[in-house]
NUPA-882186 format. One record per residue: residue number from 1; residue in three letters; z, x, y of N, C-alpha, C in turn. Coordinates in Angstrom, 1 decimal, decimal comma. Example, Ala and Ser with C-alpha at 12.3 -4.5 7.8 and 13.67 -1.06 7.14 Angstrom:
residues 2
  num  residuo    n_zz    n_xx    n_yy   ca_zz   ca_xx   ca_yy    c_zz    c_xx    c_yy
    1      ALA     7,8    13,2    -5,7     7,8    12,3    -4,5     7,8    13,2    -3,3
    2      SER     7,1    12,8    -2,2     7,1    13,7    -1,1     7,9    12,9     0,0
//
This chain:
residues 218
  num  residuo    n_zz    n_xx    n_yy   ca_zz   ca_xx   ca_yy    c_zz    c_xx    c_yy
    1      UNK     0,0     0,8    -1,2     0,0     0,0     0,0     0,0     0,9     1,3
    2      UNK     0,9     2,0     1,4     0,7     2,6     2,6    -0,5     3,4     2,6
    3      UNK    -0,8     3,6     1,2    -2,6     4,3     1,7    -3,4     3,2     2,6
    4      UNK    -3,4     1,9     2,1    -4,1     0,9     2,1    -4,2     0,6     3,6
    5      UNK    -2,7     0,3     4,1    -2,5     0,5     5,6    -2,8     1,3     6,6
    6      UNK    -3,1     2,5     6,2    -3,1     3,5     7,0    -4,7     3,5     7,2
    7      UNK    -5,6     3,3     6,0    -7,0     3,3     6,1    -7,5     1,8     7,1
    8      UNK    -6,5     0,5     7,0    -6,8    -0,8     8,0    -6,9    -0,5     9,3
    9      UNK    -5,5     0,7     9,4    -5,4     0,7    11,1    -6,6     2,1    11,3
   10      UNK    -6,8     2,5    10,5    -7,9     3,3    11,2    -9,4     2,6    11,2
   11      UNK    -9,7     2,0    10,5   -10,8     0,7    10,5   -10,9     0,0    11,9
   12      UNK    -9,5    -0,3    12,4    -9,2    -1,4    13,2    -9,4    -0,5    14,6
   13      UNK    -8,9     0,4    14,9    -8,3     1,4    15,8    -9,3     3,0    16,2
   14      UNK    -9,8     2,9    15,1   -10,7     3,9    15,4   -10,1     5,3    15,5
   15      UNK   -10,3     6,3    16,4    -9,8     7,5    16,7    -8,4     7,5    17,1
   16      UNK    -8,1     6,3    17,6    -6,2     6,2    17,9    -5,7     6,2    16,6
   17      UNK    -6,2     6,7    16,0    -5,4     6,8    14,5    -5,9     8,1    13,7
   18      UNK    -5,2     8,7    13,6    -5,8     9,7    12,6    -6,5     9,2    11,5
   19      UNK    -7,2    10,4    11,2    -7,7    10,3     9,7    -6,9    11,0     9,1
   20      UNK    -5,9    11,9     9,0    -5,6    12,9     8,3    -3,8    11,9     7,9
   21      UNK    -4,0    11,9     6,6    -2,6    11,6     6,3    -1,3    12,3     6,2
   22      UNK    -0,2    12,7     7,1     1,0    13,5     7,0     2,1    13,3     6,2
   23      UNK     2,3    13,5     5,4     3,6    12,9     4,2     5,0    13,9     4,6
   24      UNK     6,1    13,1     4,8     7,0    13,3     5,0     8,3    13,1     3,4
   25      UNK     8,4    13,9     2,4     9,3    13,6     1,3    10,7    14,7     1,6
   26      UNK    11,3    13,9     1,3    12,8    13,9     2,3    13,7    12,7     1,1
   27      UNK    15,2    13,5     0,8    15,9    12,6     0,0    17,4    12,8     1,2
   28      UNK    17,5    11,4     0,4    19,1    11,0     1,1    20,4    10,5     0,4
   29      UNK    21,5    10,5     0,7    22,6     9,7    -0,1    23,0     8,7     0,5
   30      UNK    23,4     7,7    -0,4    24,3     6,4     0,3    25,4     5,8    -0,6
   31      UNK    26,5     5,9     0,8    27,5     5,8    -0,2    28,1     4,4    -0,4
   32      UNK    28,8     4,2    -1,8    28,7     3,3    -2,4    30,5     3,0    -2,1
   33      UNK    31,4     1,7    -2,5    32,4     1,6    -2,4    32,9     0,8    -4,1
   34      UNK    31,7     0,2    -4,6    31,9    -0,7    -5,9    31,6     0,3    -7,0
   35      UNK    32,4     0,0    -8,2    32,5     0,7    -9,3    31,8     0,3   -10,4
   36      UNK    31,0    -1,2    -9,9    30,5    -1,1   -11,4    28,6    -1,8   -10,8
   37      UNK    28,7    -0,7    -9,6    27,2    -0,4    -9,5    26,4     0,6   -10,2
   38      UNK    25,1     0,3   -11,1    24,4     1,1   -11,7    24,0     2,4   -11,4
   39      UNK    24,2     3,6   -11,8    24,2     5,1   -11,2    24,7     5,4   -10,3
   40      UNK    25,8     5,1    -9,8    26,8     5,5    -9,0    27,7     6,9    -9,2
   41      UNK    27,5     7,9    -8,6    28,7     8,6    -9,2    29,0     9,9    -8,2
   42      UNK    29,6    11,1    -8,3    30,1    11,8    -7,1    28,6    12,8    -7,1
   43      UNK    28,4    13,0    -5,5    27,8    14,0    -5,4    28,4    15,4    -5,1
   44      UNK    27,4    16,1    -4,4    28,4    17,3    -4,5    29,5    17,6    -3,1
   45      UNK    29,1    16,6    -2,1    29,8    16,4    -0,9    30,9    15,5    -1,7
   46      UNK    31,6    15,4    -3,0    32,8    14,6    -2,9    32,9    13,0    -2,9
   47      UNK    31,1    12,2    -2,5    30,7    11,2    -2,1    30,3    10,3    -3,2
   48      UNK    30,8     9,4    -3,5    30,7     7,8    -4,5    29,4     7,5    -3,6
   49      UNK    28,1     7,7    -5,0    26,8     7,2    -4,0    25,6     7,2    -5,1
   50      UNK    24,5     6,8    -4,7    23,3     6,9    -5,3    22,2     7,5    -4,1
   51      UNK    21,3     7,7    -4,9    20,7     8,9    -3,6    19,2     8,6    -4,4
   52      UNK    18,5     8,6    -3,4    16,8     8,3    -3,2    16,2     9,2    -2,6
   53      UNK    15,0     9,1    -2,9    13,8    10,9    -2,7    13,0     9,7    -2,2
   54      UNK    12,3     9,9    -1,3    11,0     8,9    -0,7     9,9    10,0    -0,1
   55      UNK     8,8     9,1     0,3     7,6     9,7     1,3     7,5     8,7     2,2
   56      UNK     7,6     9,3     3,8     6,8     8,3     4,6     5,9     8,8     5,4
   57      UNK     4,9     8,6     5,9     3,6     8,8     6,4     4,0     9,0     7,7
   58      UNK     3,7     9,7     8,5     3,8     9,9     9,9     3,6     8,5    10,8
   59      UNK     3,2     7,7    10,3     2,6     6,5    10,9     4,2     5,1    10,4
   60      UNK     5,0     6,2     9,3     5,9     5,0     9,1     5,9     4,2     8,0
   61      UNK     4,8     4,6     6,9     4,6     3,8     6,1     5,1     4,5     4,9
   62      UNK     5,7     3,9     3,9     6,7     3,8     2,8     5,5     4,7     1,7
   63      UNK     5,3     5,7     1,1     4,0     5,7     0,0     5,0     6,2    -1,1
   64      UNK     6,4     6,3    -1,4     6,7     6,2    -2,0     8,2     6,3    -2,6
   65      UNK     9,4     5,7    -3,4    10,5     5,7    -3,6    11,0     5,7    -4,6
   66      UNK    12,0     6,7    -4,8    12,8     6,2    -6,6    14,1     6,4    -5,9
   67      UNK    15,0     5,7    -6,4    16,6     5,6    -6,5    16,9     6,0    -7,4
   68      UNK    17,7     7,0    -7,5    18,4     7,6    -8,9    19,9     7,9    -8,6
   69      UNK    20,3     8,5    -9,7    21,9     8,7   -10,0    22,9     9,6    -8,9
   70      UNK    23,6     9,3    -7,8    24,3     9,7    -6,6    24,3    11,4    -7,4
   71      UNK    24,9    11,5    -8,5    24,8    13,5    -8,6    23,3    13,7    -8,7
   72      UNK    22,5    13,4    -8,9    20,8    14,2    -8,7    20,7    14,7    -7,7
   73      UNK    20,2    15,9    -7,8    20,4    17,4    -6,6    19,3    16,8    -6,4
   74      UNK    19,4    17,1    -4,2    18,2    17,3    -3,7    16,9    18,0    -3,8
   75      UNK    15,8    17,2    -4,2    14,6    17,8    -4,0    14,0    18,1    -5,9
   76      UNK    15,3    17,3    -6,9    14,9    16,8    -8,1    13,3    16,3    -8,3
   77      UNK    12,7    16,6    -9,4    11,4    16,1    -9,4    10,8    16,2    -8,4
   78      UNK    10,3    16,8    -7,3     9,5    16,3    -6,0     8,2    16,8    -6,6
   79      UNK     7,8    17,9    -7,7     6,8    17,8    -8,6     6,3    17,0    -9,1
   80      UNK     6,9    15,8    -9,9     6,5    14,6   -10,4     6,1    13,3    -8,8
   81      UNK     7,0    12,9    -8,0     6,5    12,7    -6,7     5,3    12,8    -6,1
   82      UNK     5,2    14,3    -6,3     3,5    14,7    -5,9     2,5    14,0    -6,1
   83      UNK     2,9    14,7    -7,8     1,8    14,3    -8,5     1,3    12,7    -8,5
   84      UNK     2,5    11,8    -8,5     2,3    10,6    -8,0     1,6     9,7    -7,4
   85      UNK     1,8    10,6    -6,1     1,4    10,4    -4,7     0,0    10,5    -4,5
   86      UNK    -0,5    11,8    -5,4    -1,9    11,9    -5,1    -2,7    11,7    -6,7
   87      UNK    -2,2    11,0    -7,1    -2,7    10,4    -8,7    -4,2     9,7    -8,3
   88      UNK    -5,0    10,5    -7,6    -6,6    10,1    -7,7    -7,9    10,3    -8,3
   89      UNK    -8,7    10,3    -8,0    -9,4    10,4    -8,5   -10,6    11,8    -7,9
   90      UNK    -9,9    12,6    -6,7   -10,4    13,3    -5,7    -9,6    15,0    -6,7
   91      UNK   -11,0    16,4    -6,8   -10,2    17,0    -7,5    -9,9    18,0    -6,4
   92      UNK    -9,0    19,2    -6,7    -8,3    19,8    -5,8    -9,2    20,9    -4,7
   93      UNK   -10,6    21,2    -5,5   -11,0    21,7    -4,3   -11,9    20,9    -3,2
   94      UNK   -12,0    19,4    -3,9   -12,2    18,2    -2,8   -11,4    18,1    -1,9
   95      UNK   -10,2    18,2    -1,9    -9,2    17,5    -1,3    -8,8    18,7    -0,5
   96      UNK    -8,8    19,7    -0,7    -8,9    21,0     0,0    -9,7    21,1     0,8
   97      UNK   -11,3    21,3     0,9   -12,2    21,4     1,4   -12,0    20,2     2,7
   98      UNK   -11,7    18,9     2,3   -11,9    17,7     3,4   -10,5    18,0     4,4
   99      UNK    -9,3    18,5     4,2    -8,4    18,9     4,7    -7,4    17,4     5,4
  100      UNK    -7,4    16,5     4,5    -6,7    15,2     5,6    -5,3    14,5     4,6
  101      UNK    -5,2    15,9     4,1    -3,7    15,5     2,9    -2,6    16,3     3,5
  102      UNK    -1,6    16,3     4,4    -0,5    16,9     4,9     0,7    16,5     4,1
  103      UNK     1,2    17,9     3,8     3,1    17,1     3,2     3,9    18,3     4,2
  104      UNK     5,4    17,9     3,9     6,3    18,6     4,6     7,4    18,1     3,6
  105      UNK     8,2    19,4     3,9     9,6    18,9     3,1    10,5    19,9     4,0
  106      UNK    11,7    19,9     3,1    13,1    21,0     3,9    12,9    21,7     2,9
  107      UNK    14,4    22,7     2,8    14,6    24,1     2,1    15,1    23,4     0,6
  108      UNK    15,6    22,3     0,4    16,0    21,8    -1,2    14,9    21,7    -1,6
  109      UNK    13,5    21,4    -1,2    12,0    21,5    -2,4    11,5    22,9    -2,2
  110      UNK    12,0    24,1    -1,7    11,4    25,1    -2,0    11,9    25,8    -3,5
  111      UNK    11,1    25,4    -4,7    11,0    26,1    -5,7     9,6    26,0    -6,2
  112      UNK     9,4    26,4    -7,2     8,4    27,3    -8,0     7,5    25,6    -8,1
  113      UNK     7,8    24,9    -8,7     7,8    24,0    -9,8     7,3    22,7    -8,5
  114      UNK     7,9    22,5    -7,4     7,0    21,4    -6,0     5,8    22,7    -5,6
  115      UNK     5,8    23,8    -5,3     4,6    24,7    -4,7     3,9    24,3    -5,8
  116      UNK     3,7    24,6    -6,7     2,7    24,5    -7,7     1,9    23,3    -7,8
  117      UNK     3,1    22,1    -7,8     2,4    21,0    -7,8     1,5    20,4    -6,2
  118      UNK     1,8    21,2    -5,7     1,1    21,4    -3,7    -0,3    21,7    -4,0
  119      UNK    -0,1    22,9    -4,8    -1,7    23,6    -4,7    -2,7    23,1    -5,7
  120      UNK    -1,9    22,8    -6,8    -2,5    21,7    -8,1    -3,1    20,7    -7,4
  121      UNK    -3,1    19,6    -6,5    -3,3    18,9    -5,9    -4,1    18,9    -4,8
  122      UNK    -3,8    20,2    -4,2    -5,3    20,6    -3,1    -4,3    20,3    -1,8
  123      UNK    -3,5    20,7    -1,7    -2,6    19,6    -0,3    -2,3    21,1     1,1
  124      UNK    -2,5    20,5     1,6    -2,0    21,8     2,7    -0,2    21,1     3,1
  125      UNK     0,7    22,3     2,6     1,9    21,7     3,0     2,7    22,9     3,8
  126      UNK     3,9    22,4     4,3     4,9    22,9     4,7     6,5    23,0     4,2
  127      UNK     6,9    24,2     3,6     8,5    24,0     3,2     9,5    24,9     3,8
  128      UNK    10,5    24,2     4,2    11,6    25,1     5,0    11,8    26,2     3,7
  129      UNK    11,8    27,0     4,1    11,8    28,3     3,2    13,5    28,5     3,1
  130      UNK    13,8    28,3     1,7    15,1    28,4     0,9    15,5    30,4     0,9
  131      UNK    17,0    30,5     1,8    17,3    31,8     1,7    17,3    32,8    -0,2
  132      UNK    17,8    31,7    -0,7    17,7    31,7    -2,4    16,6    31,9    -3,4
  133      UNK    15,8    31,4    -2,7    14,3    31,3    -3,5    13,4    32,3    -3,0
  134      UNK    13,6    32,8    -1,7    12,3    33,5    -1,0    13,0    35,0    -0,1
  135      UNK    14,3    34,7    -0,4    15,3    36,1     0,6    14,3    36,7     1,8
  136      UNK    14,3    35,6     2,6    13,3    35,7     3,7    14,2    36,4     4,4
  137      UNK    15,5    36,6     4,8    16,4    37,3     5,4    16,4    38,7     5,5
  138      UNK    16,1    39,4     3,9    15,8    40,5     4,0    14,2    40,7     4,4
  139      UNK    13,5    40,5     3,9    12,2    40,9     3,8    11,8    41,4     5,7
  140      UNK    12,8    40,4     6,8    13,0    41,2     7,5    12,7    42,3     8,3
  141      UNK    13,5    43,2     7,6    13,3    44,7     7,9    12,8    45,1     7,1
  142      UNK    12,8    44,9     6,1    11,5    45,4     4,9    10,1    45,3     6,1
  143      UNK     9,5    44,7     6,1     8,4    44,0     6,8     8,6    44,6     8,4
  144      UNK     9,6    44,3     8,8     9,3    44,4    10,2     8,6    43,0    11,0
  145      UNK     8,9    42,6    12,3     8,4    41,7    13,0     7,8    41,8    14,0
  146      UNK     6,7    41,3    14,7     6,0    41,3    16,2     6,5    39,5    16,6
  147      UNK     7,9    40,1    17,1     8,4    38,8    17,7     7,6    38,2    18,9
  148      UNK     7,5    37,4    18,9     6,6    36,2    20,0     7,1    35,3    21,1
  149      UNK     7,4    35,4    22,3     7,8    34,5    23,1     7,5    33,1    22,4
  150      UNK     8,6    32,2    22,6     8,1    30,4    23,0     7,5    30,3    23,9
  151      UNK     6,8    29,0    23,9     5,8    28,5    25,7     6,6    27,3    25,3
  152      UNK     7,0    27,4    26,9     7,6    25,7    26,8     7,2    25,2    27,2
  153      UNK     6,7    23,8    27,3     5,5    22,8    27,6     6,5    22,7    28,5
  154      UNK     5,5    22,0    29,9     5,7    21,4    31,2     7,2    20,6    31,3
  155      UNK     6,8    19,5    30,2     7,6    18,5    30,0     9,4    19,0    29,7
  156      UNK     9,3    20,2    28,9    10,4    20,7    28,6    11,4    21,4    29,5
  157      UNK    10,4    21,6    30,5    10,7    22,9    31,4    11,0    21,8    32,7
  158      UNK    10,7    20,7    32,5    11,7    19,8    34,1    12,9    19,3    33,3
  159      UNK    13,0    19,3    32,2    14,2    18,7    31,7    15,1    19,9    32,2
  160      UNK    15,2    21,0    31,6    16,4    21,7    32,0    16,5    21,8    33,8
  161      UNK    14,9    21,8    34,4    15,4    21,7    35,7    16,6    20,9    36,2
  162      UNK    16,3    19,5    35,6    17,4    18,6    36,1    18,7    18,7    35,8
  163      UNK    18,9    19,6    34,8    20,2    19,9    34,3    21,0    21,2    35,1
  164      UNK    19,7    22,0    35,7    20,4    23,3    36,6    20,2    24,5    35,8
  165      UNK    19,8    24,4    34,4    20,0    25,4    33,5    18,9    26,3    33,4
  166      UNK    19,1    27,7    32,7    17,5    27,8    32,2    17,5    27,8    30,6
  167      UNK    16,0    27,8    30,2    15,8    27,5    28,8    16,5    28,5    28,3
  168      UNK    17,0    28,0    26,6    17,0    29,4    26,2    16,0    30,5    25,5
  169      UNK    16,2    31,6    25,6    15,1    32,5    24,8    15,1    32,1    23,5
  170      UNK    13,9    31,6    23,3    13,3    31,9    21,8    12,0    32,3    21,5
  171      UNK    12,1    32,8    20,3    11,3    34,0    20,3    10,7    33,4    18,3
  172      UNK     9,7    33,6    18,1     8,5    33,5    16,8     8,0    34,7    16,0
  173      UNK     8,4    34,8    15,0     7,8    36,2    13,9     7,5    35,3    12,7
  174      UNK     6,5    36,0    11,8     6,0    36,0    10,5     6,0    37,2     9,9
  175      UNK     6,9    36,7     8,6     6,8    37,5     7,3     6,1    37,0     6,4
  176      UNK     5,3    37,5     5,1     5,3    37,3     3,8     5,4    37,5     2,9
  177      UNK     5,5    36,0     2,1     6,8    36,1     1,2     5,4    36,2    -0,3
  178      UNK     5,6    36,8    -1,4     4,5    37,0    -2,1     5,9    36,4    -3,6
  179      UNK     5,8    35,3    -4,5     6,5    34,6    -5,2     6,5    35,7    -6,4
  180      UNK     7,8    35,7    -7,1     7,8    37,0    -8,5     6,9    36,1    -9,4
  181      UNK     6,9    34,5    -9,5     6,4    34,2   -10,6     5,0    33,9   -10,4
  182      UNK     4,3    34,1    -9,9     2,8    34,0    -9,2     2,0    35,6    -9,7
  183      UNK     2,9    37,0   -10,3     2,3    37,8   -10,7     1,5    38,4    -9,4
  184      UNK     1,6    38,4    -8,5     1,2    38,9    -7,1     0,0    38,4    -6,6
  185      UNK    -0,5    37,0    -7,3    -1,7    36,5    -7,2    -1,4    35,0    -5,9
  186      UNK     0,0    35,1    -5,3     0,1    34,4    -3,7     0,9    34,8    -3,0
  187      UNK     0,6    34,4    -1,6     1,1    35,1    -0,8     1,7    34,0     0,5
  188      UNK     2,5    34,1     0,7     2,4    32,7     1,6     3,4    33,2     3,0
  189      UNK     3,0    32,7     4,3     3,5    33,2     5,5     4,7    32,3     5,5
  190      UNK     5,8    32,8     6,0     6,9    32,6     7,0     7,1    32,6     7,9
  191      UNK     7,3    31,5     8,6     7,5    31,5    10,4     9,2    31,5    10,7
  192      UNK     9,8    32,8    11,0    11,1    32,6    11,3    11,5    32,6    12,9
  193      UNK    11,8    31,5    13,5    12,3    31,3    15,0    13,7    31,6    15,0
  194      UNK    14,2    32,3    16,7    15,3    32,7    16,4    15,5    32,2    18,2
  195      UNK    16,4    31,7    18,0    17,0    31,2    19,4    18,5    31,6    20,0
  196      UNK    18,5    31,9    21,3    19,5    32,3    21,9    20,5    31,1    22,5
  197      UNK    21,2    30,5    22,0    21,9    29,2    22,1    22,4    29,5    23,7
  198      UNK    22,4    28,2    24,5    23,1    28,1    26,0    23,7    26,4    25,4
  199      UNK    24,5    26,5    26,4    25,8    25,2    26,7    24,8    24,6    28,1
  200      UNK    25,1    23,6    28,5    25,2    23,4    30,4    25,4    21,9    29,9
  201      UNK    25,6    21,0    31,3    26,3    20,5    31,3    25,1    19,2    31,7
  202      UNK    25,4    18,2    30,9    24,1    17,4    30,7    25,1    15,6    31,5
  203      UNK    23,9    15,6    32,1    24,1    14,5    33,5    23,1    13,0    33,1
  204      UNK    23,5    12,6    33,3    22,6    11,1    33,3    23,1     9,6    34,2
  205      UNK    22,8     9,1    34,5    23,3     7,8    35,4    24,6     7,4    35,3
  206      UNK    25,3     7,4    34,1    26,3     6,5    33,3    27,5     7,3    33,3
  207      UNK    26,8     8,1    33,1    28,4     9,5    32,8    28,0    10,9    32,4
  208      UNK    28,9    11,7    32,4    28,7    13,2    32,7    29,5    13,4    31,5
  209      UNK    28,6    14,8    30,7    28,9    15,2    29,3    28,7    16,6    29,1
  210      UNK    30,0    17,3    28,1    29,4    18,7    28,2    29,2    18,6    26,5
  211      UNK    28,0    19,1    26,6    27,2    19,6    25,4    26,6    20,7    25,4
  212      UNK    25,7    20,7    24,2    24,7    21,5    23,5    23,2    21,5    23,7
  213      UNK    22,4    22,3    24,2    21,0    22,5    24,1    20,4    22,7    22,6
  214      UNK    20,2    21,8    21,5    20,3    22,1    20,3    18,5    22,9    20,0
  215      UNK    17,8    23,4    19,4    17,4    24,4    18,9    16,2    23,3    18,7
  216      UNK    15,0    23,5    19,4    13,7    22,2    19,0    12,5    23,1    17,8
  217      UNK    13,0    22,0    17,1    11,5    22,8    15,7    10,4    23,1    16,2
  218      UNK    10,0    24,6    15,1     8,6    24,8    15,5     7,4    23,7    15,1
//
């Protein structure tokens, strides 16, 4: 169905809609209070819960969900998920070549076993790169960096105006990470951002607040 939707509004809408579909697979917990709900049980936060893995499309649309047992670690099966997801009839260097299959996840689907199923499928994705899986921390100095200023868009750059503040420094480097079980046959870049944290003192109509300038993804 969210394929189905996504292809109406671009029928309907034209270029106000992409062509290119963005998949967002992302799991969550919810916690439960009744004891004799089906798969209920502690996670590793200590939490009485059942917990779901989904995809939603950049546009909002549901493509896909399983509810499973509150202890199933994040980012469980997101292999099988995939494969799901893109259960067509399109083969992988079709689907590569046309380029309109985006996924994204965090650092719990960075293993061996969701990458595989990424490139089995032809998908151009993104994974928060797991310190455990890819010891991107050292590789580091191993490697060396040509760190990179941020550009802050326009827009960014009157917000702090109005606060008094200046932005903070952040700065962009790439390493690569080449996988032990790939036998040296991939290679894949790391974008590690590193930011200089500021405080100031954030003002609005209603009332006056001290906070945080929290850290905006690349």
């Amino acid at each position: 169905m969210g394929k189905t939707f996504h292809s109406l509004l671009r029928e309907h809408h034209g270029e106000k809609v992409s062509s290119s579909r963005v998949l967002d697979i992302d799991s969550t917990y919810h916690i439960h209070h009744g004891e004799e709900i089906e798969g209920v049980a502690w996670n590793y936060k200590g939490e009485w819960t059942l917990e779901s893995q989904s995809a939603f499309s950049s546009l909002g649309f549901c493509h896909h969900v399983w509810l499973r047992s509150g202890n199933t670690k994040s980012g469980t099966d997101a292999d099988k998920m995939i494969q799901d997801l893109y259960n067509d009839s399109k083969e992988q260097a079709v689907r590569k070549r046309q380029g309109l299959d985006f996924t994204r996840m965090d650092s719990a689907f960075c293993n061996q076993n969701t990458i595989k199923a990424c490139l089995d499928r032809g998908l151009f994705f993104t994974i928060t790169a797991n310190k455990a899986t890819t010891f991107w921390h050292t590789e580091l100095e191993k490697q060396g960096v040509d760190w990179q200023p941020w550009n802050y868009t326009d827009k960014e750059l009157e917000r702090f105006q109005k606060t008094g503040t200046l932005p903070p420094k952040i700065e962009l480097g790439r390493i690569w990470w080449k996988p032990s079980w790939s036998e040296g046959n991939l290679c894949f870049p790391i974008i590690v951002k590193r930011t200089w944290m500021t405080s100031c003192k954030i003002k609005d109509k209603k009332k006056s607040a001290q906070g945080s300038l929290f850290m905006m993804k690349a």
